[in-house]
OpenMM code with the backbone's topology and positions (N, CA, C; nanometers):
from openmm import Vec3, app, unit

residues = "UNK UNK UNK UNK UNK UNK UNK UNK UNK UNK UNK UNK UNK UNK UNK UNK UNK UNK UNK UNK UNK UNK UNK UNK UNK UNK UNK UNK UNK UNK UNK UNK UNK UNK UNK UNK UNK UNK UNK UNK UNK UNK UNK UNK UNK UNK UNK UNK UNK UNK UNK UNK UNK UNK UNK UNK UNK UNK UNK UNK UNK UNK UNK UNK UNK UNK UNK UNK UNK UNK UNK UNK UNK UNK UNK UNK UNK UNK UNK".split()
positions = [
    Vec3(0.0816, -0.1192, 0.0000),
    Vec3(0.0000, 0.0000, 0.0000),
    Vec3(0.0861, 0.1258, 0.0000),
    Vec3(0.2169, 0.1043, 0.0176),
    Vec3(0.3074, 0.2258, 0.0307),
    Vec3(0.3680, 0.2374, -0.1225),
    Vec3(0.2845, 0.2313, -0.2225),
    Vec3(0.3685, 0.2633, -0.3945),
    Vec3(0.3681, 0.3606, -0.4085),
    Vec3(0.4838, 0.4212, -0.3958),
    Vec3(0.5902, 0.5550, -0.4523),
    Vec3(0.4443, 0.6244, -0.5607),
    Vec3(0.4144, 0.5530, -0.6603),
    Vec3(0.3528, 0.5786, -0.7560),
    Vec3(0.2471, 0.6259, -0.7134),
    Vec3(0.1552, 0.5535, -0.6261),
    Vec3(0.0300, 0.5526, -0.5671),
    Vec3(0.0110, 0.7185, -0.4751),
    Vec3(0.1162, 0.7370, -0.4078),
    Vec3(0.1040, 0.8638, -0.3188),
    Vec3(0.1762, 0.9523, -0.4067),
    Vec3(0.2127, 1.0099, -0.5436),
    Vec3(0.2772, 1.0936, -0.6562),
    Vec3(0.0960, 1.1191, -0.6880),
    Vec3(0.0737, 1.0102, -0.7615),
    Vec3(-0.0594, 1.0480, -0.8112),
    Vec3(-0.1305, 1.1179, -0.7076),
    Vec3(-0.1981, 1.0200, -0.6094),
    Vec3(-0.2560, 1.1168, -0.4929),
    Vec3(-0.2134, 1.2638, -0.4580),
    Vec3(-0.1080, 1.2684, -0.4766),
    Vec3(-0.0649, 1.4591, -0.4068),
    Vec3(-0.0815, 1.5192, -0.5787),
    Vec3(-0.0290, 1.4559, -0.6868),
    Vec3(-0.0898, 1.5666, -0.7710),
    Vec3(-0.2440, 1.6015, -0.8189),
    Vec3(-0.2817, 1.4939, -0.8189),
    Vec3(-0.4431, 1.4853, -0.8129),
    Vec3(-0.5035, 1.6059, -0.7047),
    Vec3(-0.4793, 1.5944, -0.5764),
    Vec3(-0.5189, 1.6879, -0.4853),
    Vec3(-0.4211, 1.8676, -0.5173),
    Vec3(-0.2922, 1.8200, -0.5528),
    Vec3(-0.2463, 1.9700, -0.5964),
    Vec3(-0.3468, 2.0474, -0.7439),
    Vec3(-0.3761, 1.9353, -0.8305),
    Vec3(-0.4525, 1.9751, -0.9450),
    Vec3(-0.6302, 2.0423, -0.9068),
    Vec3(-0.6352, 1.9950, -0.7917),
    Vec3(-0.7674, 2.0063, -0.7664),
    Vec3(-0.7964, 2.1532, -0.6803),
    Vec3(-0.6592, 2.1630, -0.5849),
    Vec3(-0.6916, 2.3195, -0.5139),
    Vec3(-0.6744, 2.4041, -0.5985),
    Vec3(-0.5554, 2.3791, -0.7286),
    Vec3(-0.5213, 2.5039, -0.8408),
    Vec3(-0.6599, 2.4971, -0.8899),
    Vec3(-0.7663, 2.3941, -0.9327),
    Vec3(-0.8850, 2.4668, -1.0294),
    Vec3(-1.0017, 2.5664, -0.9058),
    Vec3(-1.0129, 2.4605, -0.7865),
    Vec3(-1.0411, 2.5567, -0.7509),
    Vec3(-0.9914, 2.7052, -0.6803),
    Vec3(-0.8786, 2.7336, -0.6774),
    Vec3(-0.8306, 2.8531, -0.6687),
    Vec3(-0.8820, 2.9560, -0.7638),
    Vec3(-0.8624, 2.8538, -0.8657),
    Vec3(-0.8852, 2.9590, -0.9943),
    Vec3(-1.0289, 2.9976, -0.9956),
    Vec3(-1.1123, 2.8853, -0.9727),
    Vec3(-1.2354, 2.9997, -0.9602),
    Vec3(-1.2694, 3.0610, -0.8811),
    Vec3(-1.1872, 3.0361, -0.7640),
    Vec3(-1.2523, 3.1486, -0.6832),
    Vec3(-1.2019, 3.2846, -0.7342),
    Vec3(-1.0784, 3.2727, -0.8019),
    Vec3(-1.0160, 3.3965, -0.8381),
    Vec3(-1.0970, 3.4802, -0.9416),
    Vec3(-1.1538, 3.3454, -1.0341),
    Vec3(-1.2454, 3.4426, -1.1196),
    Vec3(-1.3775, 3.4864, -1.0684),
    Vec3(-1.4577, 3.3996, -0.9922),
    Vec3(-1.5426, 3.4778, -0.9111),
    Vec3(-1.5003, 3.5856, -0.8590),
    Vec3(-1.4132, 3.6167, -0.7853),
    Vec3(-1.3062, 3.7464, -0.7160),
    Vec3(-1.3612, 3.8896, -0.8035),
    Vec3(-1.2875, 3.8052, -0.8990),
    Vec3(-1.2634, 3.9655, -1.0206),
    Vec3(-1.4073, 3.9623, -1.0790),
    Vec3(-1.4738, 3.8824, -1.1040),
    Vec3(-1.6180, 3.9007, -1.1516),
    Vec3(-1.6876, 3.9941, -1.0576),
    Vec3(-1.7097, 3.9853, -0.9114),
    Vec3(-1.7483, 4.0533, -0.8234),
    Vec3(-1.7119, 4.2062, -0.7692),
    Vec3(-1.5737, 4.1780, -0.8203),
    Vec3(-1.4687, 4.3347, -0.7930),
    Vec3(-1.5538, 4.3895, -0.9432),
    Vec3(-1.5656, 4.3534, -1.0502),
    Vec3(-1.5800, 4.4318, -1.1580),
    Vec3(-1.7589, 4.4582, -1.1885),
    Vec3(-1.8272, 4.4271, -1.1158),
    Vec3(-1.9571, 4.4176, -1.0708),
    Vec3(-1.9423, 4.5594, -0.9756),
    Vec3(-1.8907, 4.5365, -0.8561),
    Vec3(-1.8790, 4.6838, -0.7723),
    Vec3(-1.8287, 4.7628, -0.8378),
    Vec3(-1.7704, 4.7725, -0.9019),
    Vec3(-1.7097, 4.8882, -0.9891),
    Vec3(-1.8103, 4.9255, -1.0945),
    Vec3(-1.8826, 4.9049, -1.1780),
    Vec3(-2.0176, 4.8824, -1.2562),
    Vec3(-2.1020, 5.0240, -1.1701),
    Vec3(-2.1244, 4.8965, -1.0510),
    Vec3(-2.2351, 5.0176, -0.9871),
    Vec3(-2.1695, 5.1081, -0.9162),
    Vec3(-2.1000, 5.1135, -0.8835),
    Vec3(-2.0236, 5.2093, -0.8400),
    Vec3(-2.0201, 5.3557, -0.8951),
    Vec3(-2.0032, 5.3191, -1.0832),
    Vec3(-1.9585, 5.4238, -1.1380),
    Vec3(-2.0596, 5.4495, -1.2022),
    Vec3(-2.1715, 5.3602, -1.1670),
    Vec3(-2.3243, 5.4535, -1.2120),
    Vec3(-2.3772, 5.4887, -1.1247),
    Vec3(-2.3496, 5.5497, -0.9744),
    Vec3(-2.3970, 5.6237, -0.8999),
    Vec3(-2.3296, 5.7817, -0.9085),
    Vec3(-2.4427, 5.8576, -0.8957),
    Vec3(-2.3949, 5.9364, -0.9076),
    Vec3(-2.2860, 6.0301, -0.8089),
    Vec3(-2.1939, 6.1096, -0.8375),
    Vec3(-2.1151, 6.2056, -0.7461),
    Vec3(-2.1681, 6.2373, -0.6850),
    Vec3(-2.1907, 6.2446, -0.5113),
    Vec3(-2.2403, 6.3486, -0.4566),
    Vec3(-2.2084, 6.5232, -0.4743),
    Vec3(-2.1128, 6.5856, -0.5645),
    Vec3(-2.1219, 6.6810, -0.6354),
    Vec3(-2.1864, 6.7024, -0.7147),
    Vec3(-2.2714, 6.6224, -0.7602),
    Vec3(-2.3683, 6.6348, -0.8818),
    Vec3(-2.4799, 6.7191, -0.8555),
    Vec3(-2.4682, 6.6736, -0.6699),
    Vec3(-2.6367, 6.7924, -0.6500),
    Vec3(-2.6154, 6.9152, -0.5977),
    Vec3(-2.6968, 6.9534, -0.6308),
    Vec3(-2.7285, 7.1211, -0.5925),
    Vec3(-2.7862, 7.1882, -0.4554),
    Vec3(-2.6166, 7.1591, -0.3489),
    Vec3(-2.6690, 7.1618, -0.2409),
    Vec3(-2.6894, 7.3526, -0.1971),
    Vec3(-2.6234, 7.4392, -0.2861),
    Vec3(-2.6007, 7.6023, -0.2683),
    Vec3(-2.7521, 7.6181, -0.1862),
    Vec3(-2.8492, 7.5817, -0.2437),
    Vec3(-2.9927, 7.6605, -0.1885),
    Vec3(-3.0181, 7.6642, -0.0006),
    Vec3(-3.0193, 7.7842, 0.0298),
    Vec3(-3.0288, 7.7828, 0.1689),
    Vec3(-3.1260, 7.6972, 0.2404),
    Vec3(-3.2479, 7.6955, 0.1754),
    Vec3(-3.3884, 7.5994, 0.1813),
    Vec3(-3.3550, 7.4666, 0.1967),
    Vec3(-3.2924, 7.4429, 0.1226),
    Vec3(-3.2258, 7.3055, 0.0836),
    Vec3(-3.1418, 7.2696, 0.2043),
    Vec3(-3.0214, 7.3230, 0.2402),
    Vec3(-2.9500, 7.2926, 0.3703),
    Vec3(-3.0228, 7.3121, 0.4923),
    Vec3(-3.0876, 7.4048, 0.4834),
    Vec3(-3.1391, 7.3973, 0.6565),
    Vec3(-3.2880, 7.2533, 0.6520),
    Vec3(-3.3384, 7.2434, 0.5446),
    Vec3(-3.4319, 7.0905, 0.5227),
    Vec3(-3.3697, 6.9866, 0.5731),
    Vec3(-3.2144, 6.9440, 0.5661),
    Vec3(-3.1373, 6.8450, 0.5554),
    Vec3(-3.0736, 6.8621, 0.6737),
    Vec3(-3.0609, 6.9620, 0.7511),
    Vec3(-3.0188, 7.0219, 0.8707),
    Vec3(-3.1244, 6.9523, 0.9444),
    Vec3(-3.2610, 6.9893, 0.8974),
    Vec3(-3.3827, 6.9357, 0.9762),
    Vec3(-3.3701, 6.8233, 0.9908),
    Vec3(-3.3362, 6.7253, 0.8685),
    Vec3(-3.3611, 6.6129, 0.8332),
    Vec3(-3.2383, 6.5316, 0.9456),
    Vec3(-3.1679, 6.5818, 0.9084),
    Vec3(-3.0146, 6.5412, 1.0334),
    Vec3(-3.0970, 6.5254, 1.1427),
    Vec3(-3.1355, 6.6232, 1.2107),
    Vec3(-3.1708, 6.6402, 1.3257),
    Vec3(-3.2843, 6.5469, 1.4127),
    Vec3(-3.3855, 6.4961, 1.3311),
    Vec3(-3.4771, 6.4567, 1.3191),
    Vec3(-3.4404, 6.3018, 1.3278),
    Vec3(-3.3253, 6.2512, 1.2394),
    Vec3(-3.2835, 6.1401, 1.2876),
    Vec3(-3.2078, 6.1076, 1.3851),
    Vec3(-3.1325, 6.1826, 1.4285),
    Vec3(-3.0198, 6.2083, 1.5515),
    Vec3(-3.1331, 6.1900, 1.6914),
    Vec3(-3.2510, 6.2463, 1.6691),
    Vec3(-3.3626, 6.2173, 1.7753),
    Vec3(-3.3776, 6.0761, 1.8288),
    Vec3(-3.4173, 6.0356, 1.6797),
    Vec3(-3.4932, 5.8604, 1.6564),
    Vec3(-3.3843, 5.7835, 1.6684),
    Vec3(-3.2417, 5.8324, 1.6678),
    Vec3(-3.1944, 5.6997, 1.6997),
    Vec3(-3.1695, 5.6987, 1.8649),
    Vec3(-3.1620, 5.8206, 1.9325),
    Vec3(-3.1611, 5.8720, 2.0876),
    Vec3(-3.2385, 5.7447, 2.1404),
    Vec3(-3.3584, 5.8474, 2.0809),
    Vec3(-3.4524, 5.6882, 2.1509),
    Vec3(-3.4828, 5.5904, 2.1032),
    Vec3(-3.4658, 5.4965, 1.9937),
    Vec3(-3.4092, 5.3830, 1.9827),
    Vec3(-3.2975, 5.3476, 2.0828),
    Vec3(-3.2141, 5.3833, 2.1211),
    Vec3(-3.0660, 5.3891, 2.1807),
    Vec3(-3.1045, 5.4029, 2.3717),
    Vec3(-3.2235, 5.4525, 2.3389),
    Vec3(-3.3350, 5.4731, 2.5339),
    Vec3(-3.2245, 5.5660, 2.5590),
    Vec3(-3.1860, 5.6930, 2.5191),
    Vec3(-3.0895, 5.8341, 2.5653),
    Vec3(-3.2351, 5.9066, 2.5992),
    Vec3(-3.2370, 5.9514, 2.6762),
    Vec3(-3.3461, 6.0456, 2.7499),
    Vec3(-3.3098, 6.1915, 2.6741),
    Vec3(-3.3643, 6.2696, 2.6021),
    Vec3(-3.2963, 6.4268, 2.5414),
    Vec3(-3.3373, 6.5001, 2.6369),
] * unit.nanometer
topology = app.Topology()
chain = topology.addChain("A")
for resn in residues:
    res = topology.addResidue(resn, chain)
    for name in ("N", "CA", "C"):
        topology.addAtom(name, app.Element.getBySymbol(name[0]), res)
């Protein structure tokens, strides 16, 4: 049961088998990296919007504020 031959095959068989799957995980890898990158670069800049309007910042000021509340008390902080 100890043939030279017998345990060559066995370790390349198992070396042949982690290289394929290496490899796909590698291509899954880059399939997934190039997927985030996709959507990534179809979201838009947050420079894109038009934050100048005073209306606009103090809304979002509100809006800040308003959640900073809800998570207080979610969180049981007494204000």
């Amino acid at each position: 049961m100890t043939d030279p031959n017998l345990t060559l095959i066995l370790a390349t068989s198992g070396l042949a088998a982690v290289a394929m799957v290496t490899t796909a995980a590698l291509s899954g890898w880059r399939g997934w990296l190039a997927l985030k990158r996709q959507a990534l670069s179809a979201v838009e800049p947050a420079e894109a919007h038009d934050f100048g309007n005073a209306g606009t910042r103090i809304e979002l000021a509100d809006l800040k504020e308003r959640i900073r509340k809800l998570e207080a008390i979610a969180a049981g902080v007494d204000l």
